[in-house]
C-alpha positions as protocol buffer text, in pm:
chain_id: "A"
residue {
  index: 1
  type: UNK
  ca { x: 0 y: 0 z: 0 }
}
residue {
  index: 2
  type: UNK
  ca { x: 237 y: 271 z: 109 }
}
residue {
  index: 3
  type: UNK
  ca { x: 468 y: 123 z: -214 }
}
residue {
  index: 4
  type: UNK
  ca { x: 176 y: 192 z: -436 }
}
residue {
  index: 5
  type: UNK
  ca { x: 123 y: 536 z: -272 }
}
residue {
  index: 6
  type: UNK
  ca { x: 539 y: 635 z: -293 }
}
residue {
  index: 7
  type: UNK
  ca { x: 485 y: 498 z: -688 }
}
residue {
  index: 8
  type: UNK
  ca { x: 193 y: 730 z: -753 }
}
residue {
  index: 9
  type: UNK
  ca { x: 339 y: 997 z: -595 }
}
residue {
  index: 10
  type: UNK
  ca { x: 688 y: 987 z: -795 }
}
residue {
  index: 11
  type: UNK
  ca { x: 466 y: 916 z: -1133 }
}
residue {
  index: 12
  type: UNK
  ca { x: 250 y: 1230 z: -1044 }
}
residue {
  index: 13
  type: UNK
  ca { x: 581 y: 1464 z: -995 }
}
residue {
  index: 14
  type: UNK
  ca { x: 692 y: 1321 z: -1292 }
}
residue {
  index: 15
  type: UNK
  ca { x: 379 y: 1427 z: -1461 }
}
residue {
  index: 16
  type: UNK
  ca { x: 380 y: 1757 z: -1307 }
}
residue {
  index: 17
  type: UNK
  ca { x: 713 y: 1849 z: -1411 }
}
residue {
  index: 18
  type: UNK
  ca { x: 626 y: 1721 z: -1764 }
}
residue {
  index: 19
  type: UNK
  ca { x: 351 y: 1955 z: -1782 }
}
residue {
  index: 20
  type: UNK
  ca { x: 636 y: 2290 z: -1786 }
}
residue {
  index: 21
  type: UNK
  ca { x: 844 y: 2109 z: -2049 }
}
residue {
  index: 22
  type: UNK
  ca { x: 771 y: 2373 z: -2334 }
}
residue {
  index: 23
  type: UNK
  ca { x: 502 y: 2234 z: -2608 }
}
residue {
  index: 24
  type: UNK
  ca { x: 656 y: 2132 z: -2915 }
}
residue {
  index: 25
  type: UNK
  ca { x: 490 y: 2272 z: -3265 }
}
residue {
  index: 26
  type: UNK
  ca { x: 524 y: 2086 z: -3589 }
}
residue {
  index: 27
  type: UNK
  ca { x: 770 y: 2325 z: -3729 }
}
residue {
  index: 28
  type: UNK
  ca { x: 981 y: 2235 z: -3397 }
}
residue {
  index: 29
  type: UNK
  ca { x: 971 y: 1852 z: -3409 }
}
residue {
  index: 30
  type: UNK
  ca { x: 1062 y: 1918 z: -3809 }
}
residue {
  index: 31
  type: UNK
  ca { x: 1352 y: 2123 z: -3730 }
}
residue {
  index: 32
  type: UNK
  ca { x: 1460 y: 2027 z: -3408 }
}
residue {
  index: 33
  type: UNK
  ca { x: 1786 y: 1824 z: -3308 }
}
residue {
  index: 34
  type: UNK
  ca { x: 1610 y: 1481 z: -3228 }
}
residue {
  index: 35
  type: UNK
  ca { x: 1534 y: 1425 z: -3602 }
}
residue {
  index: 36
  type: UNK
  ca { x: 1523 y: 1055 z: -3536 }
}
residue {
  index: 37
  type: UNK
  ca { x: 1257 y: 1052 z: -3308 }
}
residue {
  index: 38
  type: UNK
  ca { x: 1039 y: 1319 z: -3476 }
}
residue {
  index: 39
  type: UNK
  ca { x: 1060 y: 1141 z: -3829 }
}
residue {
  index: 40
  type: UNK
  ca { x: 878 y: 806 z: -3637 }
}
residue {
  index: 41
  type: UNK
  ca { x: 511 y: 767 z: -3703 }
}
residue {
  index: 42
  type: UNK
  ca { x: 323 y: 861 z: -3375 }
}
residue {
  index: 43
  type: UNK
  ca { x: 53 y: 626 z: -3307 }
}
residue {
  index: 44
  type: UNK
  ca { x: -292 y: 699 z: -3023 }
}
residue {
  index: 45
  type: UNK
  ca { x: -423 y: 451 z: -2823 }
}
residue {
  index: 46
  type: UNK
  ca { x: -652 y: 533 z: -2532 }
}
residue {
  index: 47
  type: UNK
  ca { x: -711 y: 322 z: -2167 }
}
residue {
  index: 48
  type: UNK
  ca { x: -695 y: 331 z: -1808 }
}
residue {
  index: 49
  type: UNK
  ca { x: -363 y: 347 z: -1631 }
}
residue {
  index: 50
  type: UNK
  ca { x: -323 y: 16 z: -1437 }
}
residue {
  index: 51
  type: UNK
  ca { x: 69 y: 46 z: -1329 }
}
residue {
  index: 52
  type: UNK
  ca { x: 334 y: 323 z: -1237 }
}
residue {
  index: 53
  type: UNK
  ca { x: 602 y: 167 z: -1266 }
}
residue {
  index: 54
  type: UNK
  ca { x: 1049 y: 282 z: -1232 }
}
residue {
  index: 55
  type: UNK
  ca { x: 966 y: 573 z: -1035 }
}
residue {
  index: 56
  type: UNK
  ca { x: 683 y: 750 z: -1273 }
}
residue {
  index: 57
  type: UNK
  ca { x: 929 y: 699 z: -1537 }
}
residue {
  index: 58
  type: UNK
  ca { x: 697 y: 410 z: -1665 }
}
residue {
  index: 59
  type: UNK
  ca { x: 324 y: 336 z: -1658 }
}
residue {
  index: 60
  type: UNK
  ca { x: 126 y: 26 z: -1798 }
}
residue {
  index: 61
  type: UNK
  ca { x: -209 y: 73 z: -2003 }
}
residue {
  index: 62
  type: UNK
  ca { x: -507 y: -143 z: -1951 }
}
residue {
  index: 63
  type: UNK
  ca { x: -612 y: -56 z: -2361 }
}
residue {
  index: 64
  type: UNK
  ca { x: -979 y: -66 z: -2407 }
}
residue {
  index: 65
  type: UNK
  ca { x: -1185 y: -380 z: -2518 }
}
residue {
  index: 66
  type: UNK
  ca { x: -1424 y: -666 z: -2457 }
}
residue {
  index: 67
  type: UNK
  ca { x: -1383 y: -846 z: -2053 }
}
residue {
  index: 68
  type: UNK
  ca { x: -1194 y: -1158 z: -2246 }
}
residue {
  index: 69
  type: UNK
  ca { x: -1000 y: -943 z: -2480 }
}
residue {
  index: 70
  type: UNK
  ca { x: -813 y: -698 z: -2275 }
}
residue {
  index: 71
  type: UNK
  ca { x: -464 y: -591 z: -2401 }
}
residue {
  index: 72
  type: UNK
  ca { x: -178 y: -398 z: -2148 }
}
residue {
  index: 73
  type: UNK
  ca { x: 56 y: -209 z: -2327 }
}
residue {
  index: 74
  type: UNK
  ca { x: 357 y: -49 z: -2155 }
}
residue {
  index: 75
  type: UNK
  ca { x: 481 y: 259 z: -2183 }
}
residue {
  index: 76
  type: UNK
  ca { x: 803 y: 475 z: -2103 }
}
residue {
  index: 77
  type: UNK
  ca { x: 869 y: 839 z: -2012 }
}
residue {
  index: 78
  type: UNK
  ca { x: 1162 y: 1082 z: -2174 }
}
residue {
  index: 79
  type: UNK
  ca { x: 1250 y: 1395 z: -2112 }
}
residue {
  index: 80
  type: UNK
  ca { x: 1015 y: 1510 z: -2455 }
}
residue {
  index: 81
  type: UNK
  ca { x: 665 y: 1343 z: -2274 }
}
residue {
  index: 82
  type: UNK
  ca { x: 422 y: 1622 z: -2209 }
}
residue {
  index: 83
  type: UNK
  ca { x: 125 y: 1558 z: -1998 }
}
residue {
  index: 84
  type: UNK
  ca { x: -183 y: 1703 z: -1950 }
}
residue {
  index: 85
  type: UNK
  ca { x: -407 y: 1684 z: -1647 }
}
residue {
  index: 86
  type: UNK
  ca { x: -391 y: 1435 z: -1341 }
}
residue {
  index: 87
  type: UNK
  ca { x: -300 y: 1143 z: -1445 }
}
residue {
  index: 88
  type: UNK
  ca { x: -263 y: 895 z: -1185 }
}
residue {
  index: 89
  type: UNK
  ca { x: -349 y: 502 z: -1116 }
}
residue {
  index: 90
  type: UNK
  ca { x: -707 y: 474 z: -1257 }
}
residue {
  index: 91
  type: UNK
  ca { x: -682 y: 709 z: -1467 }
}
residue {
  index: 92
  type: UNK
  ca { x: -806 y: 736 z: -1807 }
}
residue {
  index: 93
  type: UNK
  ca { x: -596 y: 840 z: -2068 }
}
residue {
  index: 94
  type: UNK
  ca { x: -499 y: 916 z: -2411 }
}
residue {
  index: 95
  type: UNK
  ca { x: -100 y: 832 z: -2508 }
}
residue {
  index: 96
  type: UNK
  ca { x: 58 y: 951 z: -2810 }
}
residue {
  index: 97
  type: UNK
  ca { x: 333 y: 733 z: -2890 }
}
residue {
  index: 98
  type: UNK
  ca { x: 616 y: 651 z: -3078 }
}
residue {
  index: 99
  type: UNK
  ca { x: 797 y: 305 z: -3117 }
}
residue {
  index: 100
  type: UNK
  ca { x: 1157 y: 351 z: -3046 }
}
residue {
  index: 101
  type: UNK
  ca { x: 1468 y: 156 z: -3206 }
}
residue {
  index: 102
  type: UNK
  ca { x: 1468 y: -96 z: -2926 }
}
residue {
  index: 103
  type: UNK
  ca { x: 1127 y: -203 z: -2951 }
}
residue {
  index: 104
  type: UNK
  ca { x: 936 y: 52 z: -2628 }
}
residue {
  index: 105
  type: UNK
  ca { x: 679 y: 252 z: -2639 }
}
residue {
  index: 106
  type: UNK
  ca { x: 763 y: 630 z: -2590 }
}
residue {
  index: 107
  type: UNK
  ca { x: 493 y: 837 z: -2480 }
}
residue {
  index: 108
  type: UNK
  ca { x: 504 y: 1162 z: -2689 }
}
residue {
  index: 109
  type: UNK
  ca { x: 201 y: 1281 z: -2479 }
}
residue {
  index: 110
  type: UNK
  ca { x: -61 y: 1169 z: -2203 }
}
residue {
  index: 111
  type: UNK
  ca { x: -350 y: 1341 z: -2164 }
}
residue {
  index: 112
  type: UNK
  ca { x: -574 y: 1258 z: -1874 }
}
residue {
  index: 113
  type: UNK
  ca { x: -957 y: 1262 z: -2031 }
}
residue {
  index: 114
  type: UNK
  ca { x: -1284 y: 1222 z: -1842 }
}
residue {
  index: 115
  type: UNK
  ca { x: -1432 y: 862 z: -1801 }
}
């Protein structure tokens, strides 16, 4: 209990600090000096976050779907992830996401969105 409290607390700060990372426009990701990231597609998938995970630098997604066909993604954190609202255990959310080199998911964006 007081692990899962510590974890949500440490993925919230992370969260919060994401939020004053300046937004990033088009022209910017175009431009900008991580060309290799910006040039991957960015994919959308919404859910309900079911795990925090490496000290709010990671966060499992329960996706949406039928009881019996329930798919978890997981998802990690870099210093580009902006997020928007509180997003905490339970929440729901929609990630933005790109699929880096080694195979993870990078969240490009979570925004927390009313269930």
């Amino acid at each position: 209990m007081v692990r899962k409290l510590l974890l949500c607390g440490a993925f919230a700060s992370a969260m919060i600090l994401g939020t004053s990372l300046p937004a990033r426009t088009a022209s910017a990701q175009q431009g900008g000096s991580s060309a290799s990231q910006d040039q991957k597609a960015v994919k959308s998938v919404s859910g309900r976050i079911a795990a925090i995970k490496d000290q709010g630098k990671a966060f499992s997604l329960d996706v949406s779907g039928s009881e019996t066909n329930k798919k978890s993604m997981d998802f990690v954190l870099d210093g580009n992830t902006t997020v928007k609202g509180d997003v905490r255990q339970g929440t729901t959310v929609v990630v933005e996401y790109q699929i880096a080199d080694n195979g993870q998911n990078v969240a490009v964006s979570v925004t927390a969105t009313q269930a």
